[in-house]
N, C-alpha and C positions, 0 to 999 in steps of 0.2 A: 504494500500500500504506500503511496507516495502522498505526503506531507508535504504543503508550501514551506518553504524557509522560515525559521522564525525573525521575528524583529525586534526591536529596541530595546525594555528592561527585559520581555521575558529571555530577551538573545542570552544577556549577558547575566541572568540569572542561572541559566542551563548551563552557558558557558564555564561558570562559579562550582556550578556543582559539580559537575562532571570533573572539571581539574582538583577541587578540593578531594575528591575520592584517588585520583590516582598521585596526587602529593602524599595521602595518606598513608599511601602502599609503598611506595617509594625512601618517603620519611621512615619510615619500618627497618627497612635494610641498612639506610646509611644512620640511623640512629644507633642501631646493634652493632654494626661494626667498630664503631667507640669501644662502647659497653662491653664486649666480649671477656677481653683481661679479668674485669670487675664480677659479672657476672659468674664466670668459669671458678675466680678466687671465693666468692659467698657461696658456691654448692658444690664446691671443692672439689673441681672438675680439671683436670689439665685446660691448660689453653689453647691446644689443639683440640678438646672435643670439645673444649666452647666456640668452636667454631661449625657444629653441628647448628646451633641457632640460627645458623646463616643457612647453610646447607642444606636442613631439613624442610624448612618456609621454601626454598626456591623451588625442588624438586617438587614437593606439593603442588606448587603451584603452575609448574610449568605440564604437571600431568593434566592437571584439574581446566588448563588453559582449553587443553583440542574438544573439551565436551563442550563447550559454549556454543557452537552452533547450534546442535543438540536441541541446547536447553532453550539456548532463546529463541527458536521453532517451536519447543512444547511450551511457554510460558509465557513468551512475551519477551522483548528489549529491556522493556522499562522495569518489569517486573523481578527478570533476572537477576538484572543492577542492584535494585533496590534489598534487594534480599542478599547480594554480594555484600553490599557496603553494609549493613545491617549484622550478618552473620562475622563479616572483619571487626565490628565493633564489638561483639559478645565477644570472639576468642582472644581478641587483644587482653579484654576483660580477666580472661584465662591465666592468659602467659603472664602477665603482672601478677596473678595471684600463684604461682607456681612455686613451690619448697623446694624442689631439686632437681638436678642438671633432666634424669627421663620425662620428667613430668612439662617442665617446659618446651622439650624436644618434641614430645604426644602433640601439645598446644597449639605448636609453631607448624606443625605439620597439619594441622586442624584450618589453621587460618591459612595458612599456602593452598590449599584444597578452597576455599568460598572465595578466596580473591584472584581467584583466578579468571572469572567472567571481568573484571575490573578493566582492566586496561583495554582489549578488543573491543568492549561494551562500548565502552567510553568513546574511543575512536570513532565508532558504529554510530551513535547515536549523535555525537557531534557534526560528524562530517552531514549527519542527515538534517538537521538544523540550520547551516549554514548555506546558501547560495552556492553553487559550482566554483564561479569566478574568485571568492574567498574561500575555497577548503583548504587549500595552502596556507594562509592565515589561521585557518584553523586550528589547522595540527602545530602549525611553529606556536600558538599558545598555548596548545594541549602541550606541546614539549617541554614551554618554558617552564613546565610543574616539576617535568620530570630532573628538571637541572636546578629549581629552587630548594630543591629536599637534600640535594650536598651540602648546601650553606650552613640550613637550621639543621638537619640531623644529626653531624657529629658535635657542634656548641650544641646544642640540646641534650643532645647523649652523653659529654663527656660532662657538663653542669648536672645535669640527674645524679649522675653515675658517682662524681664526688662530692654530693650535698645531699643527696636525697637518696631512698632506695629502689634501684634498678629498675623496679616492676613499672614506674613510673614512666619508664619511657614507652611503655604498651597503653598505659590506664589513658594517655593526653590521645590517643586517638579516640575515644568514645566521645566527646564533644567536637571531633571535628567532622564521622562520621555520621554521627545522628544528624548533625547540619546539615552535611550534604544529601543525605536518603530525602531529609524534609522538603528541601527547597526543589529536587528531580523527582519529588512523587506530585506536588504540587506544579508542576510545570510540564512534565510529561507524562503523565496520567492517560490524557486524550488522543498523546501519537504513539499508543499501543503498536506494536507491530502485529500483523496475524498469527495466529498461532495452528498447528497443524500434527497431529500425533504419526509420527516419523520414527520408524524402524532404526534402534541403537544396536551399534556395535561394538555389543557387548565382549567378542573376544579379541576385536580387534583393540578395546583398551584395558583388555586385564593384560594383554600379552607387554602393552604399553607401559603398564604400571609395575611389571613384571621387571621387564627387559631395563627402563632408566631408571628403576628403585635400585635394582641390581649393580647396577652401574655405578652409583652414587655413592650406596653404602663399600662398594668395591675402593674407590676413591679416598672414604673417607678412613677406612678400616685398616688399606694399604698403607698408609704412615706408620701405623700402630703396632701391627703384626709380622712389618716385612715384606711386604707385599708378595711375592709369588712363592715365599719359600712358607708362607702360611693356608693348608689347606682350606680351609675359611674364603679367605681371598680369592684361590682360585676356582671354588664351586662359585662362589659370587660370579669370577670373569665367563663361564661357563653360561651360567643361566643368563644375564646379560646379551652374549653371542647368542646364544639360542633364540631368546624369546624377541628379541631386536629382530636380527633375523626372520623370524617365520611370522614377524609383525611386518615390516616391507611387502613382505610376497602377499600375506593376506589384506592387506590395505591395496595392492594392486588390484586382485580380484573383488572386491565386494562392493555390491552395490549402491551401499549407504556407508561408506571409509567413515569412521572419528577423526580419520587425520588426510584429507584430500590432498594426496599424492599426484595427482593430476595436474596442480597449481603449476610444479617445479617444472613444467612446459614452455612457460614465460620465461622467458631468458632474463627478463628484470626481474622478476619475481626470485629467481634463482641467485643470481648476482645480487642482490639487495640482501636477501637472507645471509648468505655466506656472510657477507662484510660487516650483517650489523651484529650476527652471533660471536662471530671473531673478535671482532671487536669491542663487543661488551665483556665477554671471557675475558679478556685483558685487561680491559676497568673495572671490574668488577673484582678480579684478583690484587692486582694493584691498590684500590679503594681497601681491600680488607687488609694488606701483608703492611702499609705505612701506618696506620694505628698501634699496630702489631708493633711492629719495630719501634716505633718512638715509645711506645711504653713500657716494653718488658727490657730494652738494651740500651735506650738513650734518656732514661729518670724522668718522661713526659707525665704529669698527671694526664687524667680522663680528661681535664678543661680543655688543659693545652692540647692536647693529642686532638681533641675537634676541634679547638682555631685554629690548627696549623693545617686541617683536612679541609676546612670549609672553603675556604677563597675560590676552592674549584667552579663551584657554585657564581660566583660575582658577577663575570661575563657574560654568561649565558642570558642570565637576568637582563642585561641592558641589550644581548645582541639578537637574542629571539626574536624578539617583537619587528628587529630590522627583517631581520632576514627572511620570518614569516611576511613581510611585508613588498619586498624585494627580489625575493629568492628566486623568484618566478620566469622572471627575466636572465637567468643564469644558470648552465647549463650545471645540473646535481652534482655533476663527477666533480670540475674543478672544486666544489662546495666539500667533496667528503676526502677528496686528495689534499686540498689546506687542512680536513680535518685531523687526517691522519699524519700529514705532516709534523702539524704541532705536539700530537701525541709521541711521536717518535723523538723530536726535540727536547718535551719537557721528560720523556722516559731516560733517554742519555742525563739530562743534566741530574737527574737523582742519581745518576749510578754513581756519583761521587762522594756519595756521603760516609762522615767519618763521625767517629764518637761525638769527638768536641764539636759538629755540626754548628752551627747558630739557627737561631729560630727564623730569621730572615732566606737562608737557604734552603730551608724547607718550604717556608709560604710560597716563594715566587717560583718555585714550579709548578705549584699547586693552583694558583692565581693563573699562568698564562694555560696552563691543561684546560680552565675554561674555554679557552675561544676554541680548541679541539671541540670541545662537548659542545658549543653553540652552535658549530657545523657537524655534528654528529647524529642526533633522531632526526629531526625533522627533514633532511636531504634522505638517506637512507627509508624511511619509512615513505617517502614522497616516491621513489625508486622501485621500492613494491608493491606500491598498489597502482603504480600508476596506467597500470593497463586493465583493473580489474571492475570489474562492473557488478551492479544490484547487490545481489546476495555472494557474489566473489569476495567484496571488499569484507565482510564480518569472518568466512574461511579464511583469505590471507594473512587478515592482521591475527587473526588467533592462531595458526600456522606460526606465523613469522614471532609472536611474542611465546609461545611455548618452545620454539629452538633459543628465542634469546635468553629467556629466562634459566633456562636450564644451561646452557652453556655460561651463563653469569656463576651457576654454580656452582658448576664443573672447574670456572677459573679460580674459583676461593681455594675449590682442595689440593687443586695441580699447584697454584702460587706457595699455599702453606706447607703441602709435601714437598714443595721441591724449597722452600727457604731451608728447612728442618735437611734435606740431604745433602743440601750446599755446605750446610753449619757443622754437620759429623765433618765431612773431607777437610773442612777449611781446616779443624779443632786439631784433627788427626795433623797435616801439613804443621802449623803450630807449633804442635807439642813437640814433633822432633826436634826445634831446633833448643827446647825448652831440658837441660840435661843441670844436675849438681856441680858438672864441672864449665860450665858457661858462667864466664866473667860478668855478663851481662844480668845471666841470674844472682849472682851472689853480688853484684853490686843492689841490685833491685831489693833481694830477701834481707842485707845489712841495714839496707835503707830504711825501710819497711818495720825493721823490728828495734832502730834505733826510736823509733815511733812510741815504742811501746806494746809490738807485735808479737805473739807467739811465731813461732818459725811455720808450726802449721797454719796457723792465720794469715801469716804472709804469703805460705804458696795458696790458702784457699782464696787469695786477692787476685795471685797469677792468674791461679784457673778461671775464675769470674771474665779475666780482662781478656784471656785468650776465648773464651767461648762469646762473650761481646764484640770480639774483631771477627768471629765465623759469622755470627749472625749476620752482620751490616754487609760483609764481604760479598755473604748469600744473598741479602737484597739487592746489592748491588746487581749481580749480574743478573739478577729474575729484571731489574729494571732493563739493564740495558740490551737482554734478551727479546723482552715487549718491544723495546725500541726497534729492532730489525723485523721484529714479525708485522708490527704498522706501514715498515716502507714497503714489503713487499706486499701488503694486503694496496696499496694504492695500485698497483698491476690488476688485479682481480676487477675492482669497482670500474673500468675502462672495457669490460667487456657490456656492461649496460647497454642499452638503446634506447636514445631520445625519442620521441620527446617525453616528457616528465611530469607535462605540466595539468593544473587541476582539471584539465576539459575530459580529461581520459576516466577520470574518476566520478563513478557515478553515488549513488546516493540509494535508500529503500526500495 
């Protein structure tokens, strides 16, 4: 059913609610990535499987993503939504009341699972509200949500985190929540979508939930246990290949797919996904391994550790609204090759960091990686839908946010596992040269204990400082790894095909 465009307050009333829900969702992840350190220390959890709060929410979510056609065919759009943001507010509810690391982990996978219609909806239902001529302004505003929630999320999360207690940073989405369900049940009530009881396929998303849960927990366990030299692990890798596997072949075959395989036909549709999965994998790992690092290896509090995270956020805020404005006239590729440009430049310049750092060389990488992110959704996302029409566009963007979210996940455990086996080699290199008969040591241990130091005190000082030169050492290179994989991903986004622009994109 097609809806005339809306106008004036109710535009930007819809417009309000809709971005206040996926700021929401958004807010969620870069608040916790703060919080992690803090959280994992109050439920006495390693700080590698407080990194499960990340991880467990994205999977969730990225499964719960490909049923939204589904559902809002059986339900309704608005309906869907409203029940999205509604059920994100109860389990927020949850995970702020949580006593220990499983229980919040159940929680998080609770709300990854209802907020998953969130962001497609959203897209869905905006782009149908808005004129043709403007869906490009659309989504560059729908974006600018997505890039205000780096700013407030980590100062929010690191101010909770050392003032207040943790849960807090879940409880502050229940008023923003209820706000937005209220003002898009009131506003969109009347542009119901049809509804129609349509054949689920049911094994094409157990095989789903199968295959990337497998995956995931493979991911997250491999740190833990050794990865292949733990059977565990490798029945994980096992079921995983399997169930992945004979989910392809049966989403080829089936007449009503969960996950329409048929999309990746479009060569923009194709190209677009790759670049923007890639590439959130790599911000998304990044965004969680620099909290990581400045608080357990270089004495950040939770505060500092989110104003030295947030500046990422700055740009975006002032350059979205150009570019959604702008954008249009300029061909997407050069828009995501600056993007990845900057990303690859402010990736090298982190890989220099040393203990004694300054807080100024942390920011201003963090600060210029905004104008990355301000050419990052909105070109990319304009890239794949831009050839898809009616009911395509609600299948692609839920397609294309179910590979990005999970690949966002996928990058937290690859970044963490692979910081943690940089830190063993660097430790291991280290120590050799570290012997009782090195001048260097017994000048160090004389020093040390002229202090006032037991001599075991002294060397447990060494070992501290040699396992804080593996860490950084290991961030360094995870940074300056990201930075090579960005230049080559600008090769990729050049196989696209123009044009781009909003006329290709239709609306309900």
């Amino acid at each position: 059913m097609n809806y005339p465009p809306l106008q004036g307050m109710r535009l930007v009333l819809v417009t309000l609610a809709l971005s206040l829900s996926v700021f929401m969702e958004v807010l969620d992840s870069t608040i916790a990535n703060v919080a992690v350190p803090v959280i994992a220390g109050d439920l006495g959890a390693a700080m590698t499987q407080g990194t499960w709060v990340i991880t467990s929410f994205a999977v969730a979510n990225a499964i719960s993503i490909p049923l939204t056609g589904f559902m809002a065919r059986r339900f309704g759009e608005v309906r869907l939504f409203i029940f999205s943001v509604l059920g994100f507010v109860f389990t927020s509810w949850l995970c702020g009341m949580a006593h220990n690391l499983e229980a919040l982990v159940l929680f998080r996978v609770l709300q990854g699972l209802v907020a998953g219609p969130l962001i497609p909806l959203s897209q869905s239902l905006l782009m149908a509200s808005y004129p043709p001529e403007k869906r490009i302004l659309a989504l560059a505003l729908w974006a600018m949500t997505v890039v205000v929630a780096p700013v407030l999320g980590p100062i929010l999360g690191g101010w909770i985190s050392d003032n207040w207690h943790w849960g807090w940073i879940f409880f502050i989405n229940i008023p923003i929540g209820i706000l937005a369900a209220w003002i898009a049940w009131r506003q969109l009530r009347e542009r119901e979508t049809p509804t129609a009881r349509t054949p689920v396929d049911y094994i094409g998303w157990v095989l789903m939930v199968l295959g990337i849960g497998a995956l995931q927990m493979m991911l997250d366990r491999g740190k833990e246990l050794d990865w292949f030299a733990s059977g565990e692990v490798i029945a994980l890798a096992v079921v995983a290949v399997v169930c992945l596997t004979y989910f392809i072949v049966w989403e080829l075959g089936e007449k009503h797919p969960i996950v329409d395989l048929s999309l990746f036909k479009d060569r923009n549709f194709t190209v677009g996904v790759i670049t923007i999965s890639f590439g959130f994998m790599l911000f998304m790992g990044t965004l969680t391994l620099l909290p990581l690092v400045l608080q357990s290896q270089m004495g950040y509090t939770a505060t500092w550790a989110g104003l030295a995270a947030a500046p990422v956020g700055i740009l975006p805020i002032i350059l979205s609204p150009i570019i959604g404005r702008f954008g249009n006239r300029l061909d997407m590729r050069w828009l995501v090759s600056a993007s990845f440009l900057v990303f690859a430049l402010t990736f090298y310049w982190r890989s220099f960091f040393y203990p004694g750092t300054d807080f100024s060389h942390v920011v201003w990488p963090q600060f210029w990686q905004g104008l990355g992110v301000a050419m990052f959704f909105m070109p990319l996302t304009t890239i794949v839908l831009s050839n898809m029409k009616g009911s395509q566009i609600a299948s692609a963007s839920s397609l294309s946010n179910f590979l990005r979210v999970f690949m966002g996940g996928a990058g937290v455990s690859i970044a963490t596992t692979m910081w943690e086996k940089r830190e063993a080699l660097h430790h291991t290199r280290l120590t050799e040269s570290i012997t009782p008969y090195s001048t260097e040591v017994q000048q160090a241990l004389h020093g040390m204990m002229q202090q006032g130091m037991t001599e075991q005190q002294a060397m447990a000082n060494i070992t501290r400082a040699i396992s804080q030169q593996g860490f950084i050492i290991g961030s360094n290179e995870i940074f300056w790894g990201g930075s090579i994989l960005f230049v080559a991903m600008i090769v990729i986004v050049w196989f696209a095909k123009p044009p781009f622009g909003s006329g290709n994109m239709g609306g309900h």
